[in-house]
MARBABA-657733 format. One record per residue (C-alpha): residue in one letter; residue number from 1; x, y, z; chain. Coordinates in steps of 0.1 Angstrom, whole numbers. Example, Ala and Ser with C-alpha at 12.3 -4.5 7.8 and 13.67 -1.06 7.14 Angstrom:
2
+---------+-----+-------+-------+-------+--------+
| residuo | num |    c1 |    c2 |    c3 | cadena |
+---------+-----+-------+-------+-------+--------+
|       A |   1 |   123 |   -45 |    78 |      A |
|       S |   2 |   137 |   -11 |    71 |      A |
+---------+-----+-------+-------+-------+--------+
// end
This chain:
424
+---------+-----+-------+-------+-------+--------+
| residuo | num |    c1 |    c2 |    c3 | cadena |
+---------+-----+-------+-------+-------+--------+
|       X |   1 |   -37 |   656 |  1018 |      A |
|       X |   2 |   -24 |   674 |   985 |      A |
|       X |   3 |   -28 |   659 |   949 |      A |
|       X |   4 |    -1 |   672 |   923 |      A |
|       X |   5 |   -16 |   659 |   891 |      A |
|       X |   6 |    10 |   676 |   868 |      A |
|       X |   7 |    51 |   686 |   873 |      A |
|       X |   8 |    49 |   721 |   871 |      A |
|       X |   9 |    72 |   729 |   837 |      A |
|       X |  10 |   102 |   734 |   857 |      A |
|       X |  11 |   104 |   727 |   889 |      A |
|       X |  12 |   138 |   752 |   896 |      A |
|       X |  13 |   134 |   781 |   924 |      A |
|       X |  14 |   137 |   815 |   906 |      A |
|       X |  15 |   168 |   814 |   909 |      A |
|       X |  16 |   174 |   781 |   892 |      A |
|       X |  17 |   152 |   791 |   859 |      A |
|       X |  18 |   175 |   788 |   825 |      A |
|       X |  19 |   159 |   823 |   819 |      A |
|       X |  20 |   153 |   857 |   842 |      A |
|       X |  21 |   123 |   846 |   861 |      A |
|       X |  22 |    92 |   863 |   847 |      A |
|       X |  23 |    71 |   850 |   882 |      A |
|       X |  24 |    77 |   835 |   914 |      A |
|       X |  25 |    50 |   810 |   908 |      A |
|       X |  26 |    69 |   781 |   883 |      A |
|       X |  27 |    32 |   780 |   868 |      A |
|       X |  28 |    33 |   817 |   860 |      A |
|       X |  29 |    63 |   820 |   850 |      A |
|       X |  30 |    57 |   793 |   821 |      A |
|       X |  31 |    27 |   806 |   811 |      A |
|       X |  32 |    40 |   843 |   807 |      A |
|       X |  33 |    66 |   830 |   786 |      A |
|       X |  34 |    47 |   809 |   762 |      A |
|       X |  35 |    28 |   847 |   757 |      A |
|       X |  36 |    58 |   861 |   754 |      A |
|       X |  37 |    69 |   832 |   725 |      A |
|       X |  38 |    42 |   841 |   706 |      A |
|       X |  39 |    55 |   877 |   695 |      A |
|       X |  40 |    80 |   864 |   674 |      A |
|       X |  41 |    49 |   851 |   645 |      A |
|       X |  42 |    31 |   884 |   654 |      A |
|       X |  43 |     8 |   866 |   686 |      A |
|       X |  44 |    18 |   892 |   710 |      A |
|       X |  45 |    42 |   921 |   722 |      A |
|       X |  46 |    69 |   920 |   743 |      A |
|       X |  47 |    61 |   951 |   766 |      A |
|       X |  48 |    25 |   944 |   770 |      A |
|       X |  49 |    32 |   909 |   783 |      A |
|       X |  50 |    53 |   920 |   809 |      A |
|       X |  51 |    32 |   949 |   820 |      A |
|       X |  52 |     6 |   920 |   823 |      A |
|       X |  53 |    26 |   901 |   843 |      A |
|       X |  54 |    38 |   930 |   868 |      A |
|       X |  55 |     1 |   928 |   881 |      A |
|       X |  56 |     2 |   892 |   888 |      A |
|       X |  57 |    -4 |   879 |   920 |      A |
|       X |  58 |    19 |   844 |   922 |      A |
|       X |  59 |    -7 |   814 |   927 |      A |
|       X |  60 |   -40 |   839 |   922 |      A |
|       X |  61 |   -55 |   824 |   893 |      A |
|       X |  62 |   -81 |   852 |   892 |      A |
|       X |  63 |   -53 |   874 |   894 |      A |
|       X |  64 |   -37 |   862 |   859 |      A |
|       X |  65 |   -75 |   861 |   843 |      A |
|       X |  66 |   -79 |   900 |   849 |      A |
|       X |  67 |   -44 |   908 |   844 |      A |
|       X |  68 |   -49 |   893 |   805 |      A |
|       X |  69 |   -85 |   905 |   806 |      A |
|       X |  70 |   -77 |   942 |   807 |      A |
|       X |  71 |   -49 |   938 |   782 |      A |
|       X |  72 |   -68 |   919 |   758 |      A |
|       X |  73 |   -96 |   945 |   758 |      A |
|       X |  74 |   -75 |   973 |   757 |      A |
|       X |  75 |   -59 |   956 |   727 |      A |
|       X |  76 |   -92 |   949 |   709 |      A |
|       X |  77 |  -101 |   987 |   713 |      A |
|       X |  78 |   -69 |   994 |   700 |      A |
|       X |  79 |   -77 |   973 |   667 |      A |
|       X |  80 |  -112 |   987 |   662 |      A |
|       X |  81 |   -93 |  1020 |   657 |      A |
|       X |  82 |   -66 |  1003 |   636 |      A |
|       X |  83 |   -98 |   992 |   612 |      A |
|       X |  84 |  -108 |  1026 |   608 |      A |
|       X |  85 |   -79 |  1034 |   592 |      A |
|       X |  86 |   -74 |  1000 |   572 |      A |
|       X |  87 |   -41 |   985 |   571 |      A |
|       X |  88 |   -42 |   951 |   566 |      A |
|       X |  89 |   -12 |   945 |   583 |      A |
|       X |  90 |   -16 |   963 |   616 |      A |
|       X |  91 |   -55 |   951 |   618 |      A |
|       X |  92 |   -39 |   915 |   616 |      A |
|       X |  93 |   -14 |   920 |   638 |      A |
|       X |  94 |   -39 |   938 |   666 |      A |
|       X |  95 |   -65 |   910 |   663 |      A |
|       X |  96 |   -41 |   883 |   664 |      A |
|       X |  97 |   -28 |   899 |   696 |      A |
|       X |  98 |   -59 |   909 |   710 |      A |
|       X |  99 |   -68 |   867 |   705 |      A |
|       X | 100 |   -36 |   858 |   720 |      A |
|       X | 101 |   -44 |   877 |   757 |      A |
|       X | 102 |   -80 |   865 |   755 |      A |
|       X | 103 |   -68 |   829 |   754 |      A |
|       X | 104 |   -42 |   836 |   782 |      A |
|       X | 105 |   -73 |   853 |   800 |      A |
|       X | 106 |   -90 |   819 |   796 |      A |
|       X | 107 |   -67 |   795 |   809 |      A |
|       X | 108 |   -66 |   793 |   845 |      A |
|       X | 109 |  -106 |   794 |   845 |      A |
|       X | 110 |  -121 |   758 |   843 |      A |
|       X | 111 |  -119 |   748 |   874 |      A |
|       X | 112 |  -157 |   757 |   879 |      A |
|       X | 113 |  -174 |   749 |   845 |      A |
|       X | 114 |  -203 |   773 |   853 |      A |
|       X | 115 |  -180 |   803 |   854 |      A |
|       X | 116 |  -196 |   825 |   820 |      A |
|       X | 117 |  -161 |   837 |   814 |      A |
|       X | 118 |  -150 |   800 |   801 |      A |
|       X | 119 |  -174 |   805 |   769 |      A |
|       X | 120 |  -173 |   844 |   771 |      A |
|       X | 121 |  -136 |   852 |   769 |      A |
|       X | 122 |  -134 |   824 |   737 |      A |
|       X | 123 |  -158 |   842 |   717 |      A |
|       X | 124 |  -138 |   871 |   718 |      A |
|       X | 125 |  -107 |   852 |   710 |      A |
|       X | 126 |  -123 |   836 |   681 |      A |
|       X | 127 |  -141 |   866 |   666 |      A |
|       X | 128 |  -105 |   885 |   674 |      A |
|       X | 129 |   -82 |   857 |   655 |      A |
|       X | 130 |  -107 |   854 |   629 |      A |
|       X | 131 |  -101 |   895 |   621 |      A |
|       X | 132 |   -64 |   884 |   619 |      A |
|       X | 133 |   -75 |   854 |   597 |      A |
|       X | 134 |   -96 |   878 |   567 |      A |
|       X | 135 |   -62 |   900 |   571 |      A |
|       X | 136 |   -40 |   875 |   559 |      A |
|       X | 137 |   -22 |   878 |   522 |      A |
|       X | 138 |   -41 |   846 |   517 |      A |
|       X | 139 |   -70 |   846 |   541 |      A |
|       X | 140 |   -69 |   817 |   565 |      A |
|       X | 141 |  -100 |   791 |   563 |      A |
|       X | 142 |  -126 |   779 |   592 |      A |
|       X | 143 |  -138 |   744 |   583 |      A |
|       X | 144 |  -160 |   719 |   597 |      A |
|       X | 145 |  -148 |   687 |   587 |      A |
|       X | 146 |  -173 |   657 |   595 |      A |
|       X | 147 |  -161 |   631 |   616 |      A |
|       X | 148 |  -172 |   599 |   637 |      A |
|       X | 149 |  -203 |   613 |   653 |      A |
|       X | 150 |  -180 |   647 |   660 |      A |
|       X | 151 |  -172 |   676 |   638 |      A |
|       X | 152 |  -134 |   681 |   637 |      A |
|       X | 153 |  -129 |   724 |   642 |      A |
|       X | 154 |   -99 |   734 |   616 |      A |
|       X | 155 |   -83 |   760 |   599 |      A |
|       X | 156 |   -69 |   761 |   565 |      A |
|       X | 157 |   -36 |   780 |   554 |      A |
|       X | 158 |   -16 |   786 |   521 |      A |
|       X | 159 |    16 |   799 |   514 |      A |
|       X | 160 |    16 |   832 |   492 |      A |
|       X | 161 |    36 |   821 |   464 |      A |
|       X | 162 |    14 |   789 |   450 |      A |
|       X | 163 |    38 |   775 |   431 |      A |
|       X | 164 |    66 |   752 |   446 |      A |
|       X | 165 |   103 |   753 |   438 |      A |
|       X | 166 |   102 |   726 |   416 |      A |
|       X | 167 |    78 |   741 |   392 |      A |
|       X | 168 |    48 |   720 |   409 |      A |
|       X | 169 |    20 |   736 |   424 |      A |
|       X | 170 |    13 |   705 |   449 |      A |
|       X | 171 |    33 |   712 |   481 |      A |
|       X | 172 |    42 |   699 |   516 |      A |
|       X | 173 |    13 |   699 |   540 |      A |
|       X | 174 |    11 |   699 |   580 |      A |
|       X | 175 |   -13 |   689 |   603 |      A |
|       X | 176 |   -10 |   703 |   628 |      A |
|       X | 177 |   -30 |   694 |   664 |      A |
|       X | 178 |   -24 |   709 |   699 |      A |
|       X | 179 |   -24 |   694 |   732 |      A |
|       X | 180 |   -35 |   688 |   768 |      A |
|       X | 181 |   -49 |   727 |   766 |      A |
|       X | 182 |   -35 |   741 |   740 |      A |
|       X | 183 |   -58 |   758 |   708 |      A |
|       X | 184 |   -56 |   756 |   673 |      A |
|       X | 185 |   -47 |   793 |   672 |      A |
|       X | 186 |   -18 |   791 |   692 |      A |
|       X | 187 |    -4 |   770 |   663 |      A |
|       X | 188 |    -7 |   799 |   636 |      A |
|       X | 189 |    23 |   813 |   659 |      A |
|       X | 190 |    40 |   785 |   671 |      A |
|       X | 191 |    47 |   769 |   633 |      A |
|       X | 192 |    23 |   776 |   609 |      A |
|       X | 193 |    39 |   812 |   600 |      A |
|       X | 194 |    71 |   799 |   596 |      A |
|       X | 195 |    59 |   772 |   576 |      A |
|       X | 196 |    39 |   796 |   552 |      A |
|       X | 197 |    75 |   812 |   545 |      A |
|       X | 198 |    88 |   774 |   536 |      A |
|       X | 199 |    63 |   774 |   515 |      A |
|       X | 200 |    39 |   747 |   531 |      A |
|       X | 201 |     6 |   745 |   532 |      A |
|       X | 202 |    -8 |   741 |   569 |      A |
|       X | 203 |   -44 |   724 |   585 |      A |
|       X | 204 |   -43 |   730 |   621 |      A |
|       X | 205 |   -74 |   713 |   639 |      A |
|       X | 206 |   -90 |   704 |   668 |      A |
|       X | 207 |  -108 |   676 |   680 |      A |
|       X | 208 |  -129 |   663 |   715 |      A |
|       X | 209 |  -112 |   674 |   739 |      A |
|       X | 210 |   -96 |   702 |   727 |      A |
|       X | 211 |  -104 |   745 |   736 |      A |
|       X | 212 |  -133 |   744 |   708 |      A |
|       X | 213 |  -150 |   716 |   705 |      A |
|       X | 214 |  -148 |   709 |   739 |      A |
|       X | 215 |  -174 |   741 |   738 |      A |
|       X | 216 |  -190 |   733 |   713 |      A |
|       X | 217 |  -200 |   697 |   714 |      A |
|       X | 218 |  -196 |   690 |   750 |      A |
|       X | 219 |  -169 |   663 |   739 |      A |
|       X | 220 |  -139 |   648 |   761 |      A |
|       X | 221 |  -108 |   636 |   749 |      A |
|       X | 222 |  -108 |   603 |   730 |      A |
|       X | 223 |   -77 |   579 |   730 |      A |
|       X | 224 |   -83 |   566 |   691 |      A |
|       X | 225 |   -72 |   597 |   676 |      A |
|       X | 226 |   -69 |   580 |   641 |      A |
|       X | 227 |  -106 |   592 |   640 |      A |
|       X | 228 |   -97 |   629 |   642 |      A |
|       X | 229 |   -65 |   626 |   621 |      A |
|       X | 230 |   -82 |   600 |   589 |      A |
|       X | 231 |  -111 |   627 |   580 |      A |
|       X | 232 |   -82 |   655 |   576 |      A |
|       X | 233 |   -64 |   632 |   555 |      A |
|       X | 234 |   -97 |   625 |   533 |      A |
|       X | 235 |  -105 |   665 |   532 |      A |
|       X | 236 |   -71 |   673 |   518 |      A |
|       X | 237 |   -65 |   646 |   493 |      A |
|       X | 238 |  -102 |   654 |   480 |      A |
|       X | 239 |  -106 |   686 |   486 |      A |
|       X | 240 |   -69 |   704 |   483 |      A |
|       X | 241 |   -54 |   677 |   459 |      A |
|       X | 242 |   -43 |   704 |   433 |      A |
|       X | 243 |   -24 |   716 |   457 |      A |
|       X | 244 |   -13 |   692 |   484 |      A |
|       X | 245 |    16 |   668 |   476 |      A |
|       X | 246 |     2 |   632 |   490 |      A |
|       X | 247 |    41 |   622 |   492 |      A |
|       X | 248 |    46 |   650 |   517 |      A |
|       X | 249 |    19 |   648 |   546 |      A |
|       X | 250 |    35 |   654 |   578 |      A |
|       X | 251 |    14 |   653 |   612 |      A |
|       X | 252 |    24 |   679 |   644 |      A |
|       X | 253 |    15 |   668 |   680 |      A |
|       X | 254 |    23 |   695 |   705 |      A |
|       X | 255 |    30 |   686 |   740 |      A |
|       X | 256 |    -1 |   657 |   750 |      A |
|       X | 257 |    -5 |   662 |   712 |      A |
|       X | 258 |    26 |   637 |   711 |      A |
|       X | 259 |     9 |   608 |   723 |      A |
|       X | 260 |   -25 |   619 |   701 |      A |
|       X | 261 |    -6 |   620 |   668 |      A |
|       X | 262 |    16 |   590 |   678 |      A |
|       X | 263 |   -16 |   570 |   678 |      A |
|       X | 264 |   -28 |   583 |   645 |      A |
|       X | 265 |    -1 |   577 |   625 |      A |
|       X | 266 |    -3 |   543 |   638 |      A |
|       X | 267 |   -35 |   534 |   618 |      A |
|       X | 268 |   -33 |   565 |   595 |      A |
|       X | 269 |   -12 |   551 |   567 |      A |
|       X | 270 |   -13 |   581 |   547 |      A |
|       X | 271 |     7 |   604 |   574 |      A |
|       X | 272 |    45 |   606 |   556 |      A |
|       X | 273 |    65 |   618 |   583 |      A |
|       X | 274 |    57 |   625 |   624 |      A |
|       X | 275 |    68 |   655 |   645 |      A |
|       X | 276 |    58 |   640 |   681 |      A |
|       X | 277 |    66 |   676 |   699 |      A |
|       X | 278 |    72 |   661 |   729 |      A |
|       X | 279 |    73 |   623 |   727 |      A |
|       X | 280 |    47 |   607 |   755 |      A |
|       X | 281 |    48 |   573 |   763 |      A |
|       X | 282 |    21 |   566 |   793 |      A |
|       X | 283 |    -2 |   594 |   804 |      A |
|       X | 284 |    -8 |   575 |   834 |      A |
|       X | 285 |    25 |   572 |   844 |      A |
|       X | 286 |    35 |   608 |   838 |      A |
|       X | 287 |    12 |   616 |   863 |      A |
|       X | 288 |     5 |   595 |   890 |      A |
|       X | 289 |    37 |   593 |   904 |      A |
|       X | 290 |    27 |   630 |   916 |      A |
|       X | 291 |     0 |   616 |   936 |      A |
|       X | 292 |     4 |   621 |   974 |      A |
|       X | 293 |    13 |   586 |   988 |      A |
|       X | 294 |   -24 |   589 |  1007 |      A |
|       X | 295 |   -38 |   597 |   979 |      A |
|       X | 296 |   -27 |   568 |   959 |      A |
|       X | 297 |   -35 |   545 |   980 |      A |
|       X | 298 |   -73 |   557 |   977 |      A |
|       X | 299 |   -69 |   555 |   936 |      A |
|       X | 300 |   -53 |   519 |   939 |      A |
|       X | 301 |   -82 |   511 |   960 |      A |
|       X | 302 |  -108 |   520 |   938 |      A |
|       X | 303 |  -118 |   543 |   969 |      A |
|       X | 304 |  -133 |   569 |   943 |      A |
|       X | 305 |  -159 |   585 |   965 |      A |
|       X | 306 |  -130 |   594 |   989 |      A |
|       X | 307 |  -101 |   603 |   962 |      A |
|       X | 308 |  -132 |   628 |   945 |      A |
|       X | 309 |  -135 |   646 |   978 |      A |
|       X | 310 |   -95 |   652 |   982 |      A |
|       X | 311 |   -93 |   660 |   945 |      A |
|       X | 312 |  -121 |   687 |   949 |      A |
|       X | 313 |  -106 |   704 |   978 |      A |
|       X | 314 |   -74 |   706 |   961 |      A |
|       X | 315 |   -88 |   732 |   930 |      A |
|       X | 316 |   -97 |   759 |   954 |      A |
|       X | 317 |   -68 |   753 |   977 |      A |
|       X | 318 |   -41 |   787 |   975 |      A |
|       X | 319 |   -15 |   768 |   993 |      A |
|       X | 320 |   -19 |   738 |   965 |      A |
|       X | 321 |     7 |   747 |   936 |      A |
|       X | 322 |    -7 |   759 |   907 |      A |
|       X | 323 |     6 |   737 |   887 |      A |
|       X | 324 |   -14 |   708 |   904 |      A |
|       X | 325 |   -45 |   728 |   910 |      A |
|       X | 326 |   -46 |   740 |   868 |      A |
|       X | 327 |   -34 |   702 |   859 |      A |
|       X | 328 |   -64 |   686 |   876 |      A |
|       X | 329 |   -89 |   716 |   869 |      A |
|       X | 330 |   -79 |   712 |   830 |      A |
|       X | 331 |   -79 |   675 |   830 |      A |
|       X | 332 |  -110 |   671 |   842 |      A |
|       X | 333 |  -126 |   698 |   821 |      A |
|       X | 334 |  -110 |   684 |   791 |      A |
|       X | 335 |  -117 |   649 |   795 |      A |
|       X | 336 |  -151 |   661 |   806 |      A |
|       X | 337 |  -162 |   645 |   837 |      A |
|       X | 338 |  -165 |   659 |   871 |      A |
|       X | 339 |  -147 |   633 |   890 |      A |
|       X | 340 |  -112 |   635 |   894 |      A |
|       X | 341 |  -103 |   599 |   900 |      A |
|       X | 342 |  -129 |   591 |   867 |      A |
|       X | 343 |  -101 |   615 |   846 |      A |
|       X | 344 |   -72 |   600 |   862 |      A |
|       X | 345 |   -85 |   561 |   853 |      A |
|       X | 346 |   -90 |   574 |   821 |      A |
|       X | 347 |   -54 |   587 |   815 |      A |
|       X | 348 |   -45 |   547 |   812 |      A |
|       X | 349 |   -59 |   545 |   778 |      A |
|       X | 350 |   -33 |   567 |   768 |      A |
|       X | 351 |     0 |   548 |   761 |      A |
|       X | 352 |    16 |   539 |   728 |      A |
|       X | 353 |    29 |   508 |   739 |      A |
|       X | 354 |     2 |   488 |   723 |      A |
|       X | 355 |     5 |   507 |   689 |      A |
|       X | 356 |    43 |   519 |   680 |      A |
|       X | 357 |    48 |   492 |   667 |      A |
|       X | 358 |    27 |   498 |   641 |      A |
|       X | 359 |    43 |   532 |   629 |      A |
|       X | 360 |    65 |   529 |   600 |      A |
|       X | 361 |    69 |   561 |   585 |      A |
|       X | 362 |    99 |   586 |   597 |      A |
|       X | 363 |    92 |   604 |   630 |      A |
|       X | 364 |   108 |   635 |   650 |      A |
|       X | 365 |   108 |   631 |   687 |      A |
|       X | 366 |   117 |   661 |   708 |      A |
|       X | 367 |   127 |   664 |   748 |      A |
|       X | 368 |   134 |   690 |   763 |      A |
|       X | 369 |   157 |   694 |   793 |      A |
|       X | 370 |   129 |   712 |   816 |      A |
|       X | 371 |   102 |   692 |   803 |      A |
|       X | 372 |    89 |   689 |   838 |      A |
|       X | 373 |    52 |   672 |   821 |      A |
|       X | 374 |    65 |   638 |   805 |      A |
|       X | 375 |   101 |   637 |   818 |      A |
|       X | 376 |   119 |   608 |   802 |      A |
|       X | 377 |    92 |   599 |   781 |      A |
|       X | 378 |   104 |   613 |   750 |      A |
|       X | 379 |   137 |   590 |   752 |      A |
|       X | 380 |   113 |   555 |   756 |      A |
|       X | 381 |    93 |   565 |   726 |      A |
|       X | 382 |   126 |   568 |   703 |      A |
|       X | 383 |   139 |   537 |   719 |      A |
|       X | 384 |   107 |   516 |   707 |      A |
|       X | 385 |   106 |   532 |   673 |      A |
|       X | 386 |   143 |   526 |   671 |      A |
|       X | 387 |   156 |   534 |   635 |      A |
|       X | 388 |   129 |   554 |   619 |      A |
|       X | 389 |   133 |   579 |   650 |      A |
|       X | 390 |   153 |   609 |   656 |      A |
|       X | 391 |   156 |   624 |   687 |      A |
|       X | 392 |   162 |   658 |   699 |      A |
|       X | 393 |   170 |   673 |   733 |      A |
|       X | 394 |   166 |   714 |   736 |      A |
|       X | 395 |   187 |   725 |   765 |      A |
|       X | 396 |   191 |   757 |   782 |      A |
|       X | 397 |   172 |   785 |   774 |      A |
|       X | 398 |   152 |   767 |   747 |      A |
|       X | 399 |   148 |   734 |   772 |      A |
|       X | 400 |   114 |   741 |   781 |      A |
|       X | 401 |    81 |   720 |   777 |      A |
|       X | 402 |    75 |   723 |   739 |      A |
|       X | 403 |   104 |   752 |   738 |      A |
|       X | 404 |    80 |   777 |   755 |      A |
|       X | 405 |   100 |   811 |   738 |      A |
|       X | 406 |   123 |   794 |   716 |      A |
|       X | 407 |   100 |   784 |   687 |      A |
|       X | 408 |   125 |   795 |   661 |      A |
|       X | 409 |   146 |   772 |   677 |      A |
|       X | 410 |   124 |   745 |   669 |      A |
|       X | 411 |   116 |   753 |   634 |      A |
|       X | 412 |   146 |   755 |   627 |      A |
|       X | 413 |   158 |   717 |   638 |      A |
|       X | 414 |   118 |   706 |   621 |      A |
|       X | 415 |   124 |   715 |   593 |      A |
|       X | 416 |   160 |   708 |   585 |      A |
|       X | 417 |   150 |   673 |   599 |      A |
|       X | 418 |   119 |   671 |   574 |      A |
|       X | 419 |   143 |   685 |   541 |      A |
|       X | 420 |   161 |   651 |   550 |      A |
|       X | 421 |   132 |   629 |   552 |      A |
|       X | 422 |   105 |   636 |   530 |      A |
|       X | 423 |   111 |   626 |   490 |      A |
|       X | 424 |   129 |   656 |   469 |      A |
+---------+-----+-------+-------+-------+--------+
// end
């Protein structure tokens, strides 16, 4: 029996892909992209990422881990030298990279929790982005904000020029929280540097579930997200309030992110605006459907013992997809249990059709033509918001799950959506 937990992002043959095809593994490909996004707010380079890739083997997770491992070290030596010789700018630019091919190194790991590498490869990345952080113009922040019975990881950003265009120094602040797997880091190159140059302030975070505190606390994913989200709210009106504008508090959900800030801005009535990067209605219903029709009929059962023992076979299984083998390894390490059919139960408590309602403020939905994770989601979510929504489909080249190498593409339609929507 085989268990596809998760679409792969596209599901074309090479041939097919909107782009040249940077893998024959769908999975691969994707993933090589989103490294290859990331050069565009100084994450990675072009060249390296490709010569990374060239020593790939398609579905050899092991393979991609050393492939980014030897890059990332060779990148990290390459910034020790660069701080011999200070220059603010290529040290930030090194480190930041360096952090970038340690997270890709990461990624395909967590299928067995008690590999060293999982915690290993993220303390390079952190100490490695953290260099880029004490580079900045304006040195990015690492804060500990308290929360319910959790610490929420974040990192603080301000634009260079204080002072907004209206003579004000209190300006337009983003929140901005990743997804299914995605870190807080990734964000400084996905948005955050283009919103520095708007002239916005920017809090990414993480809570349970996500790449940090996931480490850290041993925490899963939790579905009432307003409990991340409210403490954020409370740090910058406090903390930040001669600088942030209360009028202009927009929260970011990338990818799952969508459903996690959807939630919050449900009960978080402070939240001005939403950017629900890609809009997800039902977790559950994204991904069952991929179930084997054996295996559903084990999870509809309640046959747990027997749907753990498929699910487990599947995450060392080569002739599984990667997709399917990474979706169920990640879910289960981010939700935090061993059991595979304990994280799929658990996906039900994620669906906004008990809460949209509640939203009242302005909110950005995106789709993507290859969204491949929450197909036809995105379009159910504007349908229930109704008036306050906007939707947007990226097609093409830029149609990919949370427009994977296109993110100036996205800013670009963000943020002439949010100059229309937030008070002058």
């Amino acid at each position: 029996m085989s268990l596809a937990i998760l679409q792969s992002p596209s599901s074309a043959k090479a041939e097919e892909e909107p782009i040249l095809s940077l893998s024959s593994d769908s999975a691969f490909h994707f993933e090589v992209l989103v490294s290859l996004g990331e050069a565009l707010y100084g994450g990675s380079d072009l060249a390296p990422v490709l010569g990374a890739a060239k020593n790939i083997t398609a579905g050899d997770f092991d393979s991609f881990s050393q492939a980014f491992q030897k890059l990332a070290y060779k990148t990290k030596d390459q910034a020790l030298d660069e701080e011999a010789n200070y220059d603010p700018i290529n040290v930030r630019d090194t480190w930041f990279s360096a952090a970038t091919y340690f997270r890709r190194a990461d990624f395909y790991l967590h299928s067995n929790w008690t590999n060293p590498l999982i915690n290993t490869l993220w303390d390079e990345q952190t100490q490695a982005f953290d260099k880029g952080l004490a580079s900045l113009p304006i040195p990015g922040q690492r804060l500990q904000i308290p929360a319910d019975n959790f610490t929420v990881e974040a990192i603080w950003y301000e634009p260079i020029s204080r002072q907004h265009k209206n003579g004000s120094s209190k300006r337009p602040t983003l929140i901005l929280g990743n997804g299914y797997d995605g870190a807080q880091e990734d964000l400084y190159h996905t948005v955050v540097v283009p919103a520095l140059a708007r002239g916005w302030n920017c809090l990414t975070y993480e809570g349970p579930g996500h790449p940090t505190v996931r480490r850290k606390q041993d925490l899963g994913f939790i579905p009432d997200w307003e409990r991340v989200v409210s403490p954020l709210v409370d740090y910058l009106l406090e903390k930040r309030s001669d600088v942030v504008d209360k009028y202009k508090l927009v929260l970011f959900g990338f990818s799952f992110g969508g459903y996690l800030a959807a939630r919050a801005t449900a009960f978080e009535p402070r939240i001005s605006a939403v950017v629900l990067d890609g809009g997800v209605w039902d977790c559950y219903e994204a991904f069952s459907p991929n179930l084997s029709p054996e295996l559903k009929e084990l999870f509809d059962a309640g046959n747990k013992e027997a749907f753990d023992e498929a699910g487990r076979q599947i995450l060392d299984n080569p002739l599984v997809p990667s997709q399917a083998r990474w979706g169920l390894a990640q879910g289960m390490w981010a939700f935090n249990t061993l059991s595979p059919y304990d994280f799929l139960q658990a996906t039900k408590k994620y669906a906004v059709k008990d809460f949209i309602s509640q939203i009242k403020v302005p909110v950005f939905v995106v789709d993507a033509e290859s969204e491949g994770f929450f197909s036809g989601q995105p379009q159910k979510v504007k349908d229930a918001l109704g008036d306050i929504a906007t939707l947007h489909t990226f097609t093409g080249a830029e149609g990919y799950h949370c427009q994977a190498g296109a993110f100036s593409s996205l800013n670009r339609v963000m943020f002439g959506w949010l100059n229309k929507v937030l008070p002058k």
